[in-house]
N, C-alpha and C positions, 0 to 999 in steps of 0.2 A: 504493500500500500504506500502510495506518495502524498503527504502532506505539506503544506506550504506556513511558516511562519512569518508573518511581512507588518508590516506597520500602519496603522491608520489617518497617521497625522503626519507632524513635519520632522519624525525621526525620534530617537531619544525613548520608544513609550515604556521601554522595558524585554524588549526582544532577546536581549541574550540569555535571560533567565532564564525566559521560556522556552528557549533553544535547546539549553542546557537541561530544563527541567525534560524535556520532552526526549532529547538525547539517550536516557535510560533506555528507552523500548524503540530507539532506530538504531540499525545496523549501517545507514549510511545518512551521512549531513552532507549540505551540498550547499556550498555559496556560487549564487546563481549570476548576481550583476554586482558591480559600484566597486571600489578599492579600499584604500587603507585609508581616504577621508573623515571615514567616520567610524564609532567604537562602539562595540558591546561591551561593559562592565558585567562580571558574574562572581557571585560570591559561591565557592563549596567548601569542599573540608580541606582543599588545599591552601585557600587563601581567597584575596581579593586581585581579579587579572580585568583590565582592560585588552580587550581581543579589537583585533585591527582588520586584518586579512583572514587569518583564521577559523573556520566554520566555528560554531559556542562547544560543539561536540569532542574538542580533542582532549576533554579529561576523561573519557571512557575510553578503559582500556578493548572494547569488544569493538566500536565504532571505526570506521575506514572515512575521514574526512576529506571530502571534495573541494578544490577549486576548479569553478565551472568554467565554460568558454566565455560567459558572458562577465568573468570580472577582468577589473583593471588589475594588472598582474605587477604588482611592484616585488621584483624578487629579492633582492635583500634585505627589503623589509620584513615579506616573509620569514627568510630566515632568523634572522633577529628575533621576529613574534616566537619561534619555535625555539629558539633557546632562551629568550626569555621564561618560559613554561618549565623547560625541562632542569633549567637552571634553580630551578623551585621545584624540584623531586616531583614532577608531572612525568606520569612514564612517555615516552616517545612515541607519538599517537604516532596512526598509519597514515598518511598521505598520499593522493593522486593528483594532479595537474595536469589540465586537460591540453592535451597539443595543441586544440587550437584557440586556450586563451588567447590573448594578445597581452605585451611588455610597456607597461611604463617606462617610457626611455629616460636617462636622465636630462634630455634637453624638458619633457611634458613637465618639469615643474619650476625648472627653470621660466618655461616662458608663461606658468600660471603666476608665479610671482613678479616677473615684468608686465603682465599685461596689469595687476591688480593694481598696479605702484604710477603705472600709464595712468589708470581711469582714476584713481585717486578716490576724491570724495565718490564717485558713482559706480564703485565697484561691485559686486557680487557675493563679497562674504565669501570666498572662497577661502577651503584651508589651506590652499598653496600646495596639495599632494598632486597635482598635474591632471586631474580628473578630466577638465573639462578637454585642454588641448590633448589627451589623452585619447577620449571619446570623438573626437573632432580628427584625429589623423584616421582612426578606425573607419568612418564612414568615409572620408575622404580617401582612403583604401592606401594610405602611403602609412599605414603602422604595421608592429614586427609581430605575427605569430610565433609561438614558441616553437613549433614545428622550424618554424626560419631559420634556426639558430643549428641545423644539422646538417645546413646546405653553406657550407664556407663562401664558396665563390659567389654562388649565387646572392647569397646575404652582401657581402663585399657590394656587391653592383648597386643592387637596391640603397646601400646605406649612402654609395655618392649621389646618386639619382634623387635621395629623399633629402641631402643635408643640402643641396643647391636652394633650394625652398626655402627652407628654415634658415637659411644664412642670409636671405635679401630681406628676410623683417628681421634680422639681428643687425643686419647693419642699419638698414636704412629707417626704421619701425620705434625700437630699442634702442639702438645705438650702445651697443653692449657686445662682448667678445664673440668669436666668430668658431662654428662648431668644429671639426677634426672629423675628418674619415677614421683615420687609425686609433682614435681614441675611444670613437662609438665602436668598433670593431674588438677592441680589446675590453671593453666593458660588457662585449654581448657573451665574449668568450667566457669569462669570469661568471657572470650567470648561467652560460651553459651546463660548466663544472657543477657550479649548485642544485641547480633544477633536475638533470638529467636523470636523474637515479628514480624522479618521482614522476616522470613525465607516462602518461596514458592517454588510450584513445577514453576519454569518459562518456560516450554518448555510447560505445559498444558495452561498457564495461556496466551503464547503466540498462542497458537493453534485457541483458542476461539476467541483472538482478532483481527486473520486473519482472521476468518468468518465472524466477525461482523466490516470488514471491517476498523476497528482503522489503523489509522495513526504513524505506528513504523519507528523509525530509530536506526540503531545501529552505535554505535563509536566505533572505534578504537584508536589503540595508534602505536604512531610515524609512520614507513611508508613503502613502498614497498622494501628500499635498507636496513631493519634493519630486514627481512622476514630471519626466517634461513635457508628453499630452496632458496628463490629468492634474496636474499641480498649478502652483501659484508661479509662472509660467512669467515672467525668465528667471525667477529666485528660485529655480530647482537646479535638482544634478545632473547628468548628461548620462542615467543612463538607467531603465523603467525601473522603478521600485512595486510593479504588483505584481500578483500569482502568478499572473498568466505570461510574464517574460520567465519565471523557473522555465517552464518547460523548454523556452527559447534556448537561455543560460545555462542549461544543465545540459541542453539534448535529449529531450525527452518527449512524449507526446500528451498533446496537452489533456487528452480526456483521462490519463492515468493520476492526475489529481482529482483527490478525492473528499481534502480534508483543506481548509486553507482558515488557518489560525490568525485573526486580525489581534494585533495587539493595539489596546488603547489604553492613557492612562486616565485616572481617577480624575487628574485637573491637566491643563497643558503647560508642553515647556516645548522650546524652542531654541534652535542652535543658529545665527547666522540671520542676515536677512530676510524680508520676504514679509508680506501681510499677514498678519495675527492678528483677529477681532475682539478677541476674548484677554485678551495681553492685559498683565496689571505691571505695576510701578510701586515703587516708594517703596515705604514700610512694608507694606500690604507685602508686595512681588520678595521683597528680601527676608520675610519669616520665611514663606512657604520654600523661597531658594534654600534657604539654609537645613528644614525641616526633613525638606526632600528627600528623593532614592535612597542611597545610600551614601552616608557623609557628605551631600551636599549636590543642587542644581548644577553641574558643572563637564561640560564635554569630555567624553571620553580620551576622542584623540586631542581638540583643540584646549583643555584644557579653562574652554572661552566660560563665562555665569550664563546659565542661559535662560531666556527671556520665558518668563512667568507669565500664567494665566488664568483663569476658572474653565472646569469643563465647556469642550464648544460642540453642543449636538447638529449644530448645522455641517459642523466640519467633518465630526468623527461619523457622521450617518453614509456622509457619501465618502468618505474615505472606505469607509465598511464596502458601501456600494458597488465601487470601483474593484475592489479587490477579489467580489465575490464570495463573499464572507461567510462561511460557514457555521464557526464559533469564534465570540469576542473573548479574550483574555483583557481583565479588567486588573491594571497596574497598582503598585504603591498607594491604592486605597486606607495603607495606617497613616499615612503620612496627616490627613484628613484630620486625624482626631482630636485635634487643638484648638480646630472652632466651634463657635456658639452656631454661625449659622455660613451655608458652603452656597454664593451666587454658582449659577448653572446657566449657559447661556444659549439662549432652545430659538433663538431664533435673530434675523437681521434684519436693520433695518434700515434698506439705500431709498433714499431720496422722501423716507417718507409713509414709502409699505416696507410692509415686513413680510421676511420670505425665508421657509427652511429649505430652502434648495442654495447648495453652494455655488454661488456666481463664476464668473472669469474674473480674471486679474484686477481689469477697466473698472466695473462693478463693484470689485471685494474694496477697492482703495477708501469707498464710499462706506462701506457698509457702518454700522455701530451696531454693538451687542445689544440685544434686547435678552433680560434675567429674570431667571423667577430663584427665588433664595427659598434653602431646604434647611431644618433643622439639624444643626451636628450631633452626635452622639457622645462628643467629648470623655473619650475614652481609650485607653489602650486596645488595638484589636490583633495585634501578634498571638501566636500562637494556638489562635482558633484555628478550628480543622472542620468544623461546621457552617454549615451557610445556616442553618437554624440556632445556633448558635452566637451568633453575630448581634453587636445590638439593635432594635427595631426601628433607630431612624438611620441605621447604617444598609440596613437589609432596603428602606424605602428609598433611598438614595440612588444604589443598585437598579433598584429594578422601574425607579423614573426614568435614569440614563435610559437603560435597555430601553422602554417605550420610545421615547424620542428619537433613539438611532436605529430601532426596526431592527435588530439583531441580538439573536439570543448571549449573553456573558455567561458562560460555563464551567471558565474560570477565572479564581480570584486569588491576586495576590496583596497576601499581608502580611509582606516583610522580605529581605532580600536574601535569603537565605532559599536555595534552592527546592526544601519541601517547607518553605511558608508558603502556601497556596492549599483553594480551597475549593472542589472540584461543587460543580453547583449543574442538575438539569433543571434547564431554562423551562419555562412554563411554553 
């Protein structure tokens, strides 16, 4: 069976837990799109890991983790993520890397941080990990598959063919040092040596283990509003964040998913640019920062505070929507328990009407939340294992969300400990 874990909002909602948690009973994790821009945090019994590249799956020893065709392949980073783990007595998961990922070169982040530093004040929030020029040579068909890297000559030709480009906006664009044939060539060879041992066809190798019935999930990164069709559109990533690119991204075909796990959280956060309706400030935005995930609102990879808000069912419904949402996983719901009373923001209101259909970009810039406020239950809720167990305005809480975003929450996490969660069938 193929299950999809993906995100509902603008990233951050708690995905690697559930990765992680869900990891126990799949035999194969599979990261499907997007690079080492963005981070899963997961707590087990090994410690506290920020995951970059990584599927959330390489603390089981039983599990064979994927890198899909559809990620941005930054290989020494990888390595890095993988001795960083192992460097903390994590046994040395299994690994495959799909031949035909494609490589972060090192000019893709070069020129993500030149163009960021060009545009200045009107940038993109970008992390500077090369994602976009990254995704940008890819469709433009002048970036390196890993497969590449086993044809010498042939690689050779392409890399003068591709750096003649890349050198007329370094001189004349930038105005910044000028790229090397011989030095891209010695940098691919050096990745070669790394990668090589792990490299697989993984669209065969996942063929087989849909017949023999194996237990795959695939992971995504960040979420439905950072899609660059479906998202808040140019303040997205470059490259789909929903279900139905797994099947693209792994190599697989799309009707063998069967389960597609939206994660949302309790209230929203946000990394980077982009329209947020529901967004708070001050006081208000830097309790719930600080209250937050675990130790605090703050980006995995960038490290950045990130931008606070109250639940937004305008957002999270069609983000669910988009995704094709099966079951909602419902986040850091403890986080909650410090207020008297939790705004919920059920609907928007541009120019005047109010609409729960999530707008375009044009539209969202206009929009204002419109709240209905719910009574907190001001209380510790760790270490419940019950959804009837749970207090009665935390359970009503729950299951308003659920109405407003038309998707069932089947599970709940309360607390970042990979079995604080609370498996719930939806009415």
């Amino acid at each position: 069976m193929v299950r999809a874990v993906v995100g509902a909002n603008w990233g951050d909602e708690g995905k690697g837990k559930i990765t992680d948690m869900l990891g126990q009973e799949s035999d194969i994790i599979v990261r499907f799109q997007g690079g080492a821009n963005a981070g899963h945090t997961i707590v087990n019994d090994y410690g506290k890991f920020a995951l970059h590249t990584l599927p959330s799956g390489v603390f089981y020893s039983h599990t064979t983790s994927i890198i899909g065709n559809g990620v941005a392949l930054n290989i020494p980073l990888l390595f890095k993520e993988i001795k960083s783990i192992t460097d903390r007595n994590v046994p040395m998961p299994k690994i495959l890397v799909s031949d035909r990922a494609q490589m972060v070169m090192p000019y893709h982040i070069l020129f993500d941080e030149y163009e960021e530093e060009r545009l200045a004040g009107k940038s993109f929030g970008s992390t500077k990990s090369g994602i976009a020029p990254f995704y940008s040579d890819k469709y433009a068909k002048i970036g390196f598959q890993v497969s590449e890297l086993f044809d010498e000559e042939a690689l050779k030709e392409k890399i003068e063919r591709v750096i003649v480009q890349k050198n007329v906006l370094l001189e004349n664009l930038y105005h910044k040092p000028l790229l090397k044939a011989d030095d891209i060539f010695n940098t691919l060879m050096e990745y070669k040596e790394m990668v090589a041992p792990y490299v697989c066809d993984v669209s065969a190798y996942l063929y087989e283990a849909i017949k023999e019935g194996k237990n795959i999930l695939l992971e995504g990164q960040l979420g439905s509003l950072k899609d660059p069709d479906h998202g808040i559109y140019p303040m997205v990533t470059s490259s789909s964040t929903l279900a139905a690119y797994g099947a693209i991204g792994a190599g697989i075909p799309p009707y063998e998913i069967k389960q597609i796990i939206t994660v949302c959280k309790a209230y929203s956060s946000a990394v980077g640019a982009g329209e947020f309706v529901s967004e708070i400030f001050g006081d208000e935005a830097d309790e719930l920062r600080r209250r937050g995930g675990d130790g605090g609102e703050f980006g995995a990879t960038t490290g950045r505070p990130r931008r606070m808000g109250w639940f937004d069912c305008v957002a999270s419904k069609y983000g669910c929507r988009i995704q094709g949402t099966t079951d909602v996983a419902f986040t850091v719901l403890d986080v909650l328990g410090y207020l008297d009373e939790i705004p919920v923001c059920v609907g928007y209101d541009i120019d005047g009407e109010v609409t729960t259909d999530f707008p375009t970009t044009s539209k969202l810039k206009k929009a204002k939340p419109v709240y209905e406020t719910l009574p907190g239950w001001k209380t510790d809720i760790r270490g419940i294992k019950k959804y009837e167990d749970l207090p009665e305005n935390c359970r009503k809480y729950i299951e308003f969300v659920e109405e407003h975003i038309g998707f069932p929450i089947t599970m709940i996490s309360n607390g970042p400990g990979r079995n604080d969660i609370i498996y719930r069938n939806a009415k």
